[in-house]
C-alpha positions in Angstrom: -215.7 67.7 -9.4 -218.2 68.0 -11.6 -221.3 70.3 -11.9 -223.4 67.5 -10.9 -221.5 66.2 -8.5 -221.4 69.8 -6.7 -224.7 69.9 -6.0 -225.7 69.4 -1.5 -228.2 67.4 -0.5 -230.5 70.8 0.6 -230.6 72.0 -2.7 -231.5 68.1 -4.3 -234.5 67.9 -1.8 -235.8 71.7 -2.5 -235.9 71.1 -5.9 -237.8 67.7 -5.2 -240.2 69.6 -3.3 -240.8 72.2 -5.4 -240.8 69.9 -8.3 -243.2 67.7 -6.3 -245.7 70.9 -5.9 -245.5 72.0 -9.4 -246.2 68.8 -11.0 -248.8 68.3 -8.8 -250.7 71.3 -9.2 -250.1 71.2 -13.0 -251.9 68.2 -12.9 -254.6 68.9 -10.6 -255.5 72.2 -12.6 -254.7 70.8 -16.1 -257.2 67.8 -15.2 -259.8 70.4 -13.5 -259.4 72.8 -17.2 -260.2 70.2 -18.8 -263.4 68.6 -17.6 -265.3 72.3 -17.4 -264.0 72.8 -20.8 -265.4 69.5 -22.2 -268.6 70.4 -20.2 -269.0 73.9 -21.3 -268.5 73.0 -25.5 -270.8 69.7 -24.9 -273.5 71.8 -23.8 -272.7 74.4 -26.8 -272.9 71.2 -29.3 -276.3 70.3 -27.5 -278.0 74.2 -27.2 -276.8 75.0 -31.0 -278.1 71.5 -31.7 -281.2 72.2 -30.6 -281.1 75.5 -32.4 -280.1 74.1 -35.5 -283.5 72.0 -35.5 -285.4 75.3 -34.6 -284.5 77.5 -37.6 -284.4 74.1 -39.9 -288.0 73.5 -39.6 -289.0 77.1 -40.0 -287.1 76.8 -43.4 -288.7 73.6 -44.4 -291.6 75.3 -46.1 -289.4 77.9 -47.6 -287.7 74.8 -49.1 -290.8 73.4 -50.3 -292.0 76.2 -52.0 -288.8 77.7 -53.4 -288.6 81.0 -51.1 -285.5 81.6 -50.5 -286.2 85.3 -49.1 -288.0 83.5 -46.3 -285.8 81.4 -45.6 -283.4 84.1 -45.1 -285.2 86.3 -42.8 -285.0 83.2 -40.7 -281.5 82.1 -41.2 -281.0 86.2 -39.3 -282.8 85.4 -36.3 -279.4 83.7 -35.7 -278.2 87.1 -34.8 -279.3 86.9 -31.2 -276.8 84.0 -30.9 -273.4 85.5 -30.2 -271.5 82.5 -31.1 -273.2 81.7 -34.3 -270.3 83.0 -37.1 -272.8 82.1 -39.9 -274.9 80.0 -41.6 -275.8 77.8 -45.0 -279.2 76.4 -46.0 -278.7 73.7 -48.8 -281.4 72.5 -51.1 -281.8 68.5 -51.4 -279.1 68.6 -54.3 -276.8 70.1 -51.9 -276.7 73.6 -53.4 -276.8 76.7 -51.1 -280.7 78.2 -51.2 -280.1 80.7 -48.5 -277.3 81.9 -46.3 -276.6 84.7 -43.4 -273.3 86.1 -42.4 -272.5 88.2 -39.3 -271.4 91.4 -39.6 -268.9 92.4 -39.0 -267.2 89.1 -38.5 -265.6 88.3 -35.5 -261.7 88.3 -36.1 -260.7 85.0 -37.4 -258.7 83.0 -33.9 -255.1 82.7 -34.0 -253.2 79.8 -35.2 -252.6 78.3 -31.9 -256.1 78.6 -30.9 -257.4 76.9 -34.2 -255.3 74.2 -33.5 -256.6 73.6 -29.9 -259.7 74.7 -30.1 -261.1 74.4 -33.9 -264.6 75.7 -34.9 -267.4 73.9 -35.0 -269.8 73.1 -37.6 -273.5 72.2 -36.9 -274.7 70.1 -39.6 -279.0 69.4 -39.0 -280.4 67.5 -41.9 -283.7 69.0 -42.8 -286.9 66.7 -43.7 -290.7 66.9 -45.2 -292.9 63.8 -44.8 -289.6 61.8 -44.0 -287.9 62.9 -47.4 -284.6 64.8 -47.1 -285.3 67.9 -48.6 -282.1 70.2 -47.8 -279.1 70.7 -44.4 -278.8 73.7 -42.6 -275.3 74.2 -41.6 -274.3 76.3 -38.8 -270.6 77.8 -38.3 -269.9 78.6 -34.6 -267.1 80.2 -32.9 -265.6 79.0 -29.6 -264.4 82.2 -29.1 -266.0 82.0 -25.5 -264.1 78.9 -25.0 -261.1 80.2 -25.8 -261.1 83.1 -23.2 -261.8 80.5 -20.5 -259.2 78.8 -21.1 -256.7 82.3 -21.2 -258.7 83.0 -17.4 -258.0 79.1 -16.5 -254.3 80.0 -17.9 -254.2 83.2 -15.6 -255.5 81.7 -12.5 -253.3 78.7 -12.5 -250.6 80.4 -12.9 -250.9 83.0 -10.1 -251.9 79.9 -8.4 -248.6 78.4 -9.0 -246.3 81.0 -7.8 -248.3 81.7 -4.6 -248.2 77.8 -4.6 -244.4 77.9 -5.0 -243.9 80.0 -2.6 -245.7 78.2 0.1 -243.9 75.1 -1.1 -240.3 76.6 -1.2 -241.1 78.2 2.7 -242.5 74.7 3.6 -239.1 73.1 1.7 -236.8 75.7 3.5 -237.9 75.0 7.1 -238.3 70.6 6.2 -235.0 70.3 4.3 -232.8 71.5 7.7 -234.4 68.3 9.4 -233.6 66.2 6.8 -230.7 67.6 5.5 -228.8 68.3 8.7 -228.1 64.3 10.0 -226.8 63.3 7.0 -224.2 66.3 6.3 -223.1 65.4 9.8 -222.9 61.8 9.1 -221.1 62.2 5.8 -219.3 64.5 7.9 -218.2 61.6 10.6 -217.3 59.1 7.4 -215.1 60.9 6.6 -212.9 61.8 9.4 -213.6 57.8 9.7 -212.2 57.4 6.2 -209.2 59.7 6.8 -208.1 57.9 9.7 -208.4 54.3 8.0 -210.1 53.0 11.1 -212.3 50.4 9.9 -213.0 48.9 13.1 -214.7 52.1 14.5 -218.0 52.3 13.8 -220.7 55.3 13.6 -223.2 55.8 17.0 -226.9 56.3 16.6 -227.7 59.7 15.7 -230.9 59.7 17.1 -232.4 61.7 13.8 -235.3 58.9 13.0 -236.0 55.7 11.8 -234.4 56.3 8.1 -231.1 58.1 9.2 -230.8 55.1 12.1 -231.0 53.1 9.2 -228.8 54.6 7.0 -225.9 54.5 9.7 -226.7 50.7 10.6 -226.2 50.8 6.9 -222.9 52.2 6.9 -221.8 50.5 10.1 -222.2 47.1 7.6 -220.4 48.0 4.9 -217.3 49.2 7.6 -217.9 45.5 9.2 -218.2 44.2 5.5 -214.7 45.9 4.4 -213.1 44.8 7.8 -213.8 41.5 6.9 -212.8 41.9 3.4 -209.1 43.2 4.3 -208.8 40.4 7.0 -209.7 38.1 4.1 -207.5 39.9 1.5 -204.5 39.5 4.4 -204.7 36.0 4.6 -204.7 35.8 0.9 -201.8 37.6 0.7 -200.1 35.3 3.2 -201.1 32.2 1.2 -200.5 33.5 -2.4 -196.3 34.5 -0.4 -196.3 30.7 0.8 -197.4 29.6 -2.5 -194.7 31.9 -4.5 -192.2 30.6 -2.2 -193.4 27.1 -3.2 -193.0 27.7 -6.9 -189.1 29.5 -6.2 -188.4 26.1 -4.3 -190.0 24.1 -7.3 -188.8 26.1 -10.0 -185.1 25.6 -7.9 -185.6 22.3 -7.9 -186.4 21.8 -11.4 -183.2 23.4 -12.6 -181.3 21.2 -10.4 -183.1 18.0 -11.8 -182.4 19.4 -15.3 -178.6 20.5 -14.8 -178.1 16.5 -12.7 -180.3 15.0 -15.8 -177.8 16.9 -18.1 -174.9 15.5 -16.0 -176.6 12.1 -16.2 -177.1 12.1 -19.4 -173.6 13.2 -20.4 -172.0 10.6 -18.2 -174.3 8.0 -20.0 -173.5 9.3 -23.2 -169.6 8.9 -22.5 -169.2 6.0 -20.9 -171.7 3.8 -23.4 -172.2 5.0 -27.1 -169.4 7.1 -26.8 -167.0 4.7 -25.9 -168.7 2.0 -28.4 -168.8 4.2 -31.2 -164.5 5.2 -30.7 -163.8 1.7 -30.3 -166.1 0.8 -33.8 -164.0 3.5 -35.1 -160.7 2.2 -34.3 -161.7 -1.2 -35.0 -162.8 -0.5 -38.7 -159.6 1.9 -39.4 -157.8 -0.8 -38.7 -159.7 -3.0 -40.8 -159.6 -0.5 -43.4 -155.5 -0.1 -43.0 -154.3 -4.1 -42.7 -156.4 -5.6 -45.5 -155.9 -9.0 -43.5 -157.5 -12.1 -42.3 -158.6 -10.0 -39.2 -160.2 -7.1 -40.8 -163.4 -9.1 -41.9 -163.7 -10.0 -37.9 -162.6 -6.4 -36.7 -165.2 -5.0 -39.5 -168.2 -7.5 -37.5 -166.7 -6.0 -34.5 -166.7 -2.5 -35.3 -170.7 -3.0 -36.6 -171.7 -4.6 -33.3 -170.0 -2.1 -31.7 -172.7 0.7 -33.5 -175.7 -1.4 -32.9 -175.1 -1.6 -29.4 -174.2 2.2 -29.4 -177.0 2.6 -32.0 -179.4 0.9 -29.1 -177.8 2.3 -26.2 -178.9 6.2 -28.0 -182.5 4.6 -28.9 -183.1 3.7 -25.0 -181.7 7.0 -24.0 -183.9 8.8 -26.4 -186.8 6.9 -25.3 -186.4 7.7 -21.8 -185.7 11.7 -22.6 -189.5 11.5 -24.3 -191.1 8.4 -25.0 -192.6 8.5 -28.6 -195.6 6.0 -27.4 -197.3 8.6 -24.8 -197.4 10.9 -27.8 -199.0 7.9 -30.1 -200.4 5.8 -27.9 -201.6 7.5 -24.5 -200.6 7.5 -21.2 -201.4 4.0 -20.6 -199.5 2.5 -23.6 -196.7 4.8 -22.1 -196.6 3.0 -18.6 -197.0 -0.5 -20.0 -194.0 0.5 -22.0 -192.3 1.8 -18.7 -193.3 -1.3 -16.5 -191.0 -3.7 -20.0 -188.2 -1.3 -20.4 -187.4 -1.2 -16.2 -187.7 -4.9 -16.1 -185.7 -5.4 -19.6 -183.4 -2.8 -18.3 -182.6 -3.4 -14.2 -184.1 -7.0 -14.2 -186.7 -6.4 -12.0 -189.7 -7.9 -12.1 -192.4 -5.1 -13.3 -196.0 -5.3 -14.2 -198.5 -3.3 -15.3 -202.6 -3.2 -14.8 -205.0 -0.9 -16.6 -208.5 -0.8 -14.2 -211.3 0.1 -16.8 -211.1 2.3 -19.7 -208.1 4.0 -20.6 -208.5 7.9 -19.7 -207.9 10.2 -22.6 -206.1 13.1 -21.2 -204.7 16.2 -23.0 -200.6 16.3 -23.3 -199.9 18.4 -20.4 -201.8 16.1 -17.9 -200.7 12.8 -19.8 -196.3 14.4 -19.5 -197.0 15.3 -16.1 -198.6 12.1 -15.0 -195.8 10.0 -16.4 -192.8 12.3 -15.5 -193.8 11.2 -12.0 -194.8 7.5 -12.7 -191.1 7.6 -14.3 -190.0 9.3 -11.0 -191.7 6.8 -8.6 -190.3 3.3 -11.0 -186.8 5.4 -10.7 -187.4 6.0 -6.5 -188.2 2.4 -6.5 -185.3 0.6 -8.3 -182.6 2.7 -6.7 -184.2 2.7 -3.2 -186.5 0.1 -2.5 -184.1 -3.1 -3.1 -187.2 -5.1 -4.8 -187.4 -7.8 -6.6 -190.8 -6.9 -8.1 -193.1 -4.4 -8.4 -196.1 -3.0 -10.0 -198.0 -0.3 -11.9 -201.6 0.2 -11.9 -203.7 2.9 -13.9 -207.2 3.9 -12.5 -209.5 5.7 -13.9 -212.7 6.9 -11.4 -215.2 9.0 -12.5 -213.1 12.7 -12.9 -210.5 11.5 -11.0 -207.0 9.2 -12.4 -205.0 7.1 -10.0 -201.7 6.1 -10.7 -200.2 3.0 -7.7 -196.4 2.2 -7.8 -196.1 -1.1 -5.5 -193.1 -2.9 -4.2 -191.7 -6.0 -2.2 -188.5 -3.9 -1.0 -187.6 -2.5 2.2 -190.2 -0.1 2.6 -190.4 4.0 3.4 -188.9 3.8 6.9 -185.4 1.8 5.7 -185.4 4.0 2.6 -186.2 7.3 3.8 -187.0 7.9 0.0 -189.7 10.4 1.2 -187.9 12.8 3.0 -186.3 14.8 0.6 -185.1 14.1 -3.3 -181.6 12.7 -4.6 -180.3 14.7 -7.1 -177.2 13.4 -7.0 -179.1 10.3 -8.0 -180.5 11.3 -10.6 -184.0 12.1 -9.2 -185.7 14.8 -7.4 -187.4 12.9 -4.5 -190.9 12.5 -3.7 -191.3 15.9 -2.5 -190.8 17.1 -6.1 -193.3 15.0 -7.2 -195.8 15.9 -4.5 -195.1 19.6 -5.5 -195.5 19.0 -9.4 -198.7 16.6 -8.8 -200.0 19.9 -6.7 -200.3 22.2 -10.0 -203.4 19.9 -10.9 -204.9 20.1 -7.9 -203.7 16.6 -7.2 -201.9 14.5 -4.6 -199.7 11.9 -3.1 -200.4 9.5 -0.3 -197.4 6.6 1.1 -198.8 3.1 2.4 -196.7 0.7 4.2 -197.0 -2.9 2.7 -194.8 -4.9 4.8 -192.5 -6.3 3.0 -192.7 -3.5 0.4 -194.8 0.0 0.0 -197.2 1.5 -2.0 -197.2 5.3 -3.6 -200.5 6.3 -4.3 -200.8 9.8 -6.6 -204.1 11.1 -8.2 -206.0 14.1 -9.8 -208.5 15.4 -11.4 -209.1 14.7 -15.0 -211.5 17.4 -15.6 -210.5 21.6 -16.2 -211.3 24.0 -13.0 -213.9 26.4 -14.0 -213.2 29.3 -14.8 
């Protein structure tokens, strides 16, 4: 715990009080200083003013007629004026005709009292039938000044200790009222705060408007936190549900990619596999009996690799299309809708409504992994003999349909849970994969036939 931090709340508000008091007196006095003091040296200015023009035009004749004895016996009447230092009469050319000194000089002021109170000089031009004829030029000392302001110094300062001692009695005897409700309400938080109660709440001390106030205060932020951890709870309860979503997904996933393997290696052996050992044999032989049949086993062996050749091309297409890469998404399902039909015979269209949405890759794989899903549901489920694709695109949001003429969700039960052993993970996997874009699925009876509906948004979250 730091210094700072050490510090109660009595000793806070009895150095506020105190602190209040000083400054204010400060102030008061400091402001009180300093209009007498600007009062007292404007009158100075205006007396020695006044004097200045006195003497000045009792030297004017000694000016005129070049007596500078004269004018000397009346620069020392300045004697009787205690703050007069000394003085300098100046012809018209500016040079000194006559001047008067005190003696002995009063001791020159200190540094600090030059600087905030300097001498003054008294400059009083001097004139004969309105021509300049010399300046009289007074030094003064504010000597007097300066002593007034060592009393005002004096005074205020015995003012402010019997000041601050009023103050800290006053702050003594107040701070215990003040003080006193809120050590015993911090006091109650925390025994509140050890116990982890947050449904308790703090009763009315009675101690005035501002302590009530603080309490009512407190009371909120207990009702706030309450809230908070009830909130937090049911967080925590959806973020578990959610995790156990993604553990079923992630489950599922693995299955679908360990059956796609099995699929895939069962395609691979029992089609160009197969095709490419029989063009094997067939052009060995060829190769060995240098006949009339090897030219026929040769074009055997070489239709052989182009239907193995072709059989590999269609499997690679269906591991990752190259047109959704190239083309889009929508290129990618009219190029889905002509390899089902080419492929199972079924009759399979596809419809673009309005612009084709430009997408960035994760969104455009997703979207057709499940499109791919939903033509696979429906060839191996449905028992069509058509069907349909159509790609929408409204405002933020892109609708994919898969329609059929088949047997419809109740024969097929297709959406109750996925066939792996199929080769496909159901629409539950694709209602869980659709979910990571904030998206969704919705199933429409179309009697004959049924209609799979999944959209979402085209357009990033913000963060």
């Amino acid at each position: 715990m730091t210094r700072r931090q050490r510090r109660s709340i009595q000793g806070r508000l009895l150095r506020a009080l105190m602190l209040m008091t000083l400054l204010t007196l400060s102030l008061s006095t400091a402001l009180y200083a300093v209009m007498d003091l600007k009062l007292f040296r404007d009158h100075l200015v205006r007396d020695l003013g006044v004097l200045a023009a006195v003497v000045g035009e009792s030297c004017v004749s000694a000016l005129v007629f070049q007596d500078p004895e004269t004018a000397g016996r009346y620069l020392a009447s300045l004697h009787r004026e205690y703050q007069v230092r000394s003085a300098l009469l100046l012809d018209g050319q500016g040079r000194p005709f006559a001047r008067w000194a005190r003696t002995p000089g009063p001791p020159p002021p200190s540094l600090m009292g030059q600087l905030l109170l300097p001498d003054l000089e008294i400059d009083h031009p001097l004139l004969f039938d309105d021509q300049p004829v010399g300046r009289l030029v007074l030094y003064v000392s504010l000597d007097e000044l300066r002593r007034q302001v060592e009393h005002y110094l004096a005074l205020g300062g015995l003012a402010a200790l019997i000041t601050l001692g009023l103050a800290l009695a006053l702050a003594l005897r107040l701070q215990r009222g003040i003080a006193g409700p809120i050590l015993a309400l911090a006091e109650r938080s925390r025994a509140l705060s050890a116990g982890q109660d947050l449904a308790a709440r703090l009763p009315d001390p009675d101690a005035g408007e501002e302590i009530a106030t603080l309490v009512q205060g407190f009371n909120a932020v207990l009702a706030g936190l309450e809230a908070r951890e009830l909130s937090l709870s049911r967080h925590s309860r959806a973020l578990d549900q959610a995790n156990a979503k993604l553990r079923a997904l992630a489950l599922d996933l693995a299955t679908l990619e360990e059956t796609e393997k099995a699929r895939l290696a069962t395609e691979l052996h029992d089609g160009p596999m197969q095709k490419l050992a029989l063009a094997q044999m067939q052009i060995d032989s060829a190769a060995r009996g240098r006949d009339a049949e090897s030219a026929d086993q040769i074009d055997a062996g070489l239709e052989l690799l182009r239907e193995a050749t072709g059989e590999l091309r269609s499997l690679q297409f269906d591991l990752s299309p190259p047109v959704l890469a190239r083309a889009g998404l929508s290129a990618a399902l009219a190029w889905l809708a002509e390899s089902t039909q080419a492929r199972w015979g079924l009759g399979m269209t596809y419809e673009l409504d309005g612009t084709a949405p430009r997408l960035d890759r994760a969104r455009s794989v997703l979207a057709f992994q499940c499109a791919r899903e939903l033509v696979n549901n429906l060839v191996r489920h449905a028992r069509a003999s058509r069907g349909a694709i159509r790609l929408r695109c409204r405002e933020s949001c892109l609708e994919i349909l898969v329609e059929d003429n088949g047997q419809g969700f109740a024969a097929s039960q297709a959406h109750r849970r996925g066939d792996p052993g199929r080769g496909g993970y159901g629409l539950q996997g694709v209602c869980e994969r659709i979910a990571l874009v904030d998206g969704g699925l919705t199933l429409e009876e179309l009697h004959p036939g049924a209609r799979v509906r999944l959209w979402f948004s085209i357009l990033d979250p913000v963060a």
